[in-house]
C-alpha positions in Angstrom: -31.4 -40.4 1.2 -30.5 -44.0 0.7 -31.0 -47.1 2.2 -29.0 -47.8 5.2 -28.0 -51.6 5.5 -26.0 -53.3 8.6 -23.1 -55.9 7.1 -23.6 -59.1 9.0 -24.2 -61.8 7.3 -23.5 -62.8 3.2 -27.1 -63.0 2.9 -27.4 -59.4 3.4 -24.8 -58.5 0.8 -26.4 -60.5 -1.7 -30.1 -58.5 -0.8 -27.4 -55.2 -1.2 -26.4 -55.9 -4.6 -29.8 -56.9 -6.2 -31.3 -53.5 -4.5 -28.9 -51.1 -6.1 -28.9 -53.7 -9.9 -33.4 -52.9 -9.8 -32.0 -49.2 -9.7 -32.9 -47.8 -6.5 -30.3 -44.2 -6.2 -27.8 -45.3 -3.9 -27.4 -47.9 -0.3 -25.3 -46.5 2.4 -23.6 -49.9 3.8 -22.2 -49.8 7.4 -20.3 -52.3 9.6 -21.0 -52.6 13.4 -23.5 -49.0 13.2 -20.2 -47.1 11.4 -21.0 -45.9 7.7 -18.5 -47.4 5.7 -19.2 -47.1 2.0 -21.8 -46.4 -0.2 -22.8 -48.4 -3.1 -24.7 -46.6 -6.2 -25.9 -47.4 -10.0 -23.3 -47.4 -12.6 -26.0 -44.4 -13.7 -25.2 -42.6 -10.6 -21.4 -42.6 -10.4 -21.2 -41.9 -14.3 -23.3 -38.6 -13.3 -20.8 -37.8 -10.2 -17.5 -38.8 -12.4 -18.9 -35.9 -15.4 -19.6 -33.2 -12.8 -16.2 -33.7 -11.3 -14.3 -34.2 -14.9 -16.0 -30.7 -15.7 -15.0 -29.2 -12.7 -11.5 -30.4 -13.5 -11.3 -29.2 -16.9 -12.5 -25.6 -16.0 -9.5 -25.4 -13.3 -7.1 -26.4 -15.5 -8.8 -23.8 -18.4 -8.6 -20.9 -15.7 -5.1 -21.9 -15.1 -3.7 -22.3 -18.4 -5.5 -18.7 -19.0 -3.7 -17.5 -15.6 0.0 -19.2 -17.0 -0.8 -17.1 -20.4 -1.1 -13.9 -18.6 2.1 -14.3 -16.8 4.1 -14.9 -19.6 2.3 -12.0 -21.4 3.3 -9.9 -18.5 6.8 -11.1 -18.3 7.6 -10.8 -22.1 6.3 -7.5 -21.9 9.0 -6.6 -19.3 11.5 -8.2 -21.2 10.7 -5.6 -23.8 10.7 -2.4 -20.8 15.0 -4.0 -20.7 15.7 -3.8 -23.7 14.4 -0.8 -24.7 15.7 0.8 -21.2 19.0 -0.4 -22.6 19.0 1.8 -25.4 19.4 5.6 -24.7 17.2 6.6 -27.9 14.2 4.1 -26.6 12.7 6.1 -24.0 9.4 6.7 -25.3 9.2 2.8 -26.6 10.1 2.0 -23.2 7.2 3.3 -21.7 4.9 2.7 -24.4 5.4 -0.9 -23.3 5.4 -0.8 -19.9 1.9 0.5 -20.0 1.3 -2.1 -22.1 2.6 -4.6 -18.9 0.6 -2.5 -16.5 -2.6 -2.8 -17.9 -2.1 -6.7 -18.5 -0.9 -7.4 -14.6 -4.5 -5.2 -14.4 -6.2 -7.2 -16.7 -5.6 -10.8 -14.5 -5.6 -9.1 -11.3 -9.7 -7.8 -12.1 -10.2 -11.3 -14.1 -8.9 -13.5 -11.2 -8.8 -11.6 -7.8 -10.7 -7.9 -8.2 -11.3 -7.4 -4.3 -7.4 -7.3 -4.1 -6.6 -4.9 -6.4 -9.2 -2.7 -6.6 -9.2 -1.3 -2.8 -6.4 0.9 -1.3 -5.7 2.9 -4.6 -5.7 6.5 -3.7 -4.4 9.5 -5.7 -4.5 13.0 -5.9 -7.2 14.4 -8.8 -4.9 16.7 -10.8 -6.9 19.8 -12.4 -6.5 21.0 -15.9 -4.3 24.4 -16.0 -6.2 26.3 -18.3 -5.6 30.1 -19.7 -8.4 32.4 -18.9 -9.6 34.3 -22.0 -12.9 35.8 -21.3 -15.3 36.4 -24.2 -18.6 37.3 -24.5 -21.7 34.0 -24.7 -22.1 35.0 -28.5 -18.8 34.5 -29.3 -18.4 31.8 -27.6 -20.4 30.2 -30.2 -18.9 31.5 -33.2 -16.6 29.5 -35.2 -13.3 31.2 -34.9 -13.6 29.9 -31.1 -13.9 26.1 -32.1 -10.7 24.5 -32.3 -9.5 26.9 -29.0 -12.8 25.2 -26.8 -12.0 21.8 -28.7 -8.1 21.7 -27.4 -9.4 22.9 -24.1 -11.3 19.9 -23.7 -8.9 18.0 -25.1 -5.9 19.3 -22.0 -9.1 18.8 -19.5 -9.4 14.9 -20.4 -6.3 14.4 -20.2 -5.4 15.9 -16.9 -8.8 14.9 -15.3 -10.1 11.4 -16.8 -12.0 10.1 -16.1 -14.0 13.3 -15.8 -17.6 13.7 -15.3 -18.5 15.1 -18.8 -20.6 18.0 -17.6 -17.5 19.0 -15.4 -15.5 19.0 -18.3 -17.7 21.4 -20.5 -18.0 23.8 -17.1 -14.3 23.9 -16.4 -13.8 25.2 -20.3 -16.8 27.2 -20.7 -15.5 28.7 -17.4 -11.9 29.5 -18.8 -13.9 31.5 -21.4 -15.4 33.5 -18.1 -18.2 32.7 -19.4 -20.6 32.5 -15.6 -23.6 30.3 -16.7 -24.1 27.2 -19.1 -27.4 28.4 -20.8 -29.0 25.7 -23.3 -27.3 27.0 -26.3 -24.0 26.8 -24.5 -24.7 23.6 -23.4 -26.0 22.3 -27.0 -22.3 24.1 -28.9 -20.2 22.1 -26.2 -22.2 19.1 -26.8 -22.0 19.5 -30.8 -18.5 20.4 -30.8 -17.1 17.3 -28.4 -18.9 14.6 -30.8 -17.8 16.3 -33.7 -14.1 16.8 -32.7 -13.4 14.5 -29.6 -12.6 10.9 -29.6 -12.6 9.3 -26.4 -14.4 6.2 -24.1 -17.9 7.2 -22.7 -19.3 5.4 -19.3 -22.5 5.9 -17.6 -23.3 5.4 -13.7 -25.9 7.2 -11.7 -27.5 9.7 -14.7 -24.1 10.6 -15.4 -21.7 10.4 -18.7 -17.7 10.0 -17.6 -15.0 10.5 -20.1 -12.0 8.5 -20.4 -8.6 9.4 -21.6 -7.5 6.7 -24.8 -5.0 5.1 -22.3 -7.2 4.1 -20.1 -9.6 1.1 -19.2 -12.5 1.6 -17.3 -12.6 -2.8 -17.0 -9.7 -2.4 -15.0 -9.3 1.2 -13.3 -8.5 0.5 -9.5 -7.6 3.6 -8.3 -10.1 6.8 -6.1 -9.1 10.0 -6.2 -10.6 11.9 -2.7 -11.9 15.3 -3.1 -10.1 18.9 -1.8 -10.1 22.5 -2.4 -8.9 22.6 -5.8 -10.8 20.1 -6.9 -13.6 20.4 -5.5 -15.8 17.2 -7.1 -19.3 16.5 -6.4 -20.2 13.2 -5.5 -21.8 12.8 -9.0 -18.4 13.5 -10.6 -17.6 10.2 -9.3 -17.7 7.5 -11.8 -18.5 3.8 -10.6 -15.4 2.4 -11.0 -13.6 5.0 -8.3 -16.1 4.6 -5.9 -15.8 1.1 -6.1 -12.0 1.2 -5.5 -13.3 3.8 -2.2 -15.9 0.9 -1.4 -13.2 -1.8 -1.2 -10.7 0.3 0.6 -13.1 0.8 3.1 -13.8 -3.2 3.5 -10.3 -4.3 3.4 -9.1 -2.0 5.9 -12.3 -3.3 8.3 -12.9 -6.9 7.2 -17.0 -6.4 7.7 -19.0 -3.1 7.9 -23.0 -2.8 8.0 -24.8 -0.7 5.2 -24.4 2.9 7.0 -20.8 1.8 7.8 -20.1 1.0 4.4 -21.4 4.4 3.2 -19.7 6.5 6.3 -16.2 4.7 6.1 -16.5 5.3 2.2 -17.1 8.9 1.7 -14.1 9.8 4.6 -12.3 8.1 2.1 -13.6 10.3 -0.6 -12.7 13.6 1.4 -16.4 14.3 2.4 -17.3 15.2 6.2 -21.1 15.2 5.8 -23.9 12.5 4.9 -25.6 14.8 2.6 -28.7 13.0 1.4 -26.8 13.1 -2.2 -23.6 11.6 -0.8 -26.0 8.5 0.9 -27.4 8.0 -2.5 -24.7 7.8 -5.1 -22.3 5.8 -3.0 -25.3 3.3 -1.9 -26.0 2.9 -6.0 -22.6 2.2 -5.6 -22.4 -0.4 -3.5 -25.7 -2.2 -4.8 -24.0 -2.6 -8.0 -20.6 -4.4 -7.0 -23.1 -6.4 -4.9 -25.3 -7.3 -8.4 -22.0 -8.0 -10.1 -20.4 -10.0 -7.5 -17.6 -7.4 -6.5 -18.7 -7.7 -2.7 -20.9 -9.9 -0.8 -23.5 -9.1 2.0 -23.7 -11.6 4.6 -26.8 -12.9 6.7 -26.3 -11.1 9.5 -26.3 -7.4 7.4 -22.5 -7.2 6.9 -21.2 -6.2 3.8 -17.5 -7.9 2.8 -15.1 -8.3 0.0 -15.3 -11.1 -2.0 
C-alpha cells in the first residue's frame, strides 16, 4: 500500500517527488479526499509496462495461431470443391475433408474445448461378425490366425475406440468359444501386437483401441449404451465420458458432485447408480477437473470452463 498524500499546497508536491526519487514503491496523490493518480519509481512502471507487453505478445501469438487455423481449414475446403468438381475424385474428396474436420477439431479443443466437446451423441455401431465355432485348441492353432487377426481388424473399425478386452471377447466369441481362459487371453494378446497396428489409450485400468483415423486429442463425441451394445461402464474410454460430462453441464449451467454423476450416466443409457457406474464417471470427472476441462466452484458446483 502506498503513501496517500492530499494536494494543497506546492510544498507538498515538492515532499511527493523526493519520496517516490529515495525509492519508496509507489504514493497515491489525491485532490480534495478523491484519488487522483498515482505516482511510482521509473523501477515500478518498467516492471508493470513488461508484464503488460508480455501479455500483449501472447494475445497476439494465440491469435496469429487461431488466423493460421482458419486458413488451414478453409484451404482445406477449397480442396473438398475441387475435388467434388471432378466425378473421378470421390475418394480424394473425402480424404480431405477429414483432413478439414479434424483441423476445425484441432482449434476448437486448443481454443474453446467446453464447447465442442458436450452435446455429441451417436449410436455405438457393433461389428457384424460370422459365427464359426471351433473348438479352444484350435483356436490356438495357426491356420486360425490371420481369420482372428481380420476379425479384430472389422471390430476396430466398426467399434473404436473399443475397450480392448471387449474387442478380444466379441472375436473370441464369434469363434463360440464361451470363456476367455489364460491361454486364450495370452494368443489374443500375442496375436494383436504381432499383427495389429493401431493407437492405445489408458483410463481407469483399462486399454482403448483407436481406429488410424482417429484422434483421441480431439474426439468429442459419447456413444450411450442399449441392447445391442450392451457396454459396461469400463468400456468407456475418458474422452467419451468427458463429452457425457459436458453435455450434462451445458445443458444445466451448474450441477453438484452426485448431480454431475446422475445427469451423466442418463446420458450414457444407464438407469442405476451401481457402485461401478459412481466410480468410473467420478474418475472421470476428477480428471477434466486436474486438466482444466471443468471447474468446481466454492460453493460445490461443478461448471464448464
Amino acid at each position: 500500500m502506498g503513501d496517500r498524500f492530499e494536494v494543497s499546497e506546492l510544498e507538498d508536491v515538492l515532499e511527493l517527488l523526493e519520496l517516490v526519487e529515495e525509492g519508496s514503491g509507489k504514493a497515491i496523490v489525491t485532490m480534495g479526499g478523491t484519488e487522483r493518480f498515482v505516482v511510482m519509481t521509473a523501477e515500478r512502471y518498467r516492471a508493470l509496462s513488461d508484464g503488460y507487453r508480455r501479455e500483449k505478445e501472447r494475445a497476439e501469438e494465440a491469435n496469429e495461431r487461431i488466423r493460421a487455423a482458419q486458413t488451414e481449414i478453409e484451404n482445406a475446403h477449397a480442396q473438398v470443391a475441387r475435388a467434388n468438381s471432378r466425378a473421378d475424385a470421390a475418394e480424394a474428396a473425402h480424404t480431405v475433408q477429414v483432413s478439414a474436420e479434424n483441423t476445425a477439431a484441432h482449434v476448437a479443443q486448443t481454443f474453446s474445448p467446453a464447447q465442442n466437446l458436450g452435446g455429441n451423441a451417436k449410436e455405438y455401431k457393433t461389428a457384424k461378425l460370422p459365427n464359426t465355432p471351433i473348438d479352444s485348441d484350435d483356436y490356438q492353432r495357426s491356420m486360425w490366425q490371420e481369420a482372428i487377426v481380420e476379425r479384430m481388424r472389422k471390430v476396430i473399425e466398426a467399434e473404436a475406440p473399443v475397450e480392448k478386452q471387449r474387442l478380444f471377447n466379441t472375436v473370441r466369441a464369434s469363434f463360440g468359444i464361451k470363456r476367455s481362459g489364460r491361454d486364450i487371453q495370452s494368443h489374443n494378446e500375442w496375436l494383436f501386437n504381432r499383427k495389429i497396428n493401431a493407437k492405445q489409450t489408458e483410463f481407469n485400468g483399462c486399454t482403448f483401441v483407436w481406429r488410424g483415423d482417429q484422434d483421441p486429442k480431439t474426439y468429442c463425441i459419447f456413444r450411450p449404451t442399449d441392447e445391442e451394445s450392451n457396454r459396461q461402464i469400463t468400456e468407456y474410454p475418458y474422452q467419451e465420458l468427458v463429452a457425457a460430462i459436458l453435455a450434462a453441464l451445458k445443458s444445466q449451467e451448474k450441477l453438484t458432485y452426485e448431480d454431475l454423476i446422475e445427469a451423466t450416466m442418463r446420458l450414457l443409457g444407464y438407469k442405476r447408480k451401481t457402485n461401478r457406474v459412481r466410480e468410473v464417471i467420478g474418475a472421470a470427472i476428477e480428471q477434466a477437473g486436474e486438466n482444466g476441462t471443468i471447474r468446481v466452484f466454492t460453493d460445490g458446483t461443478f461448471r464448464v470452463v
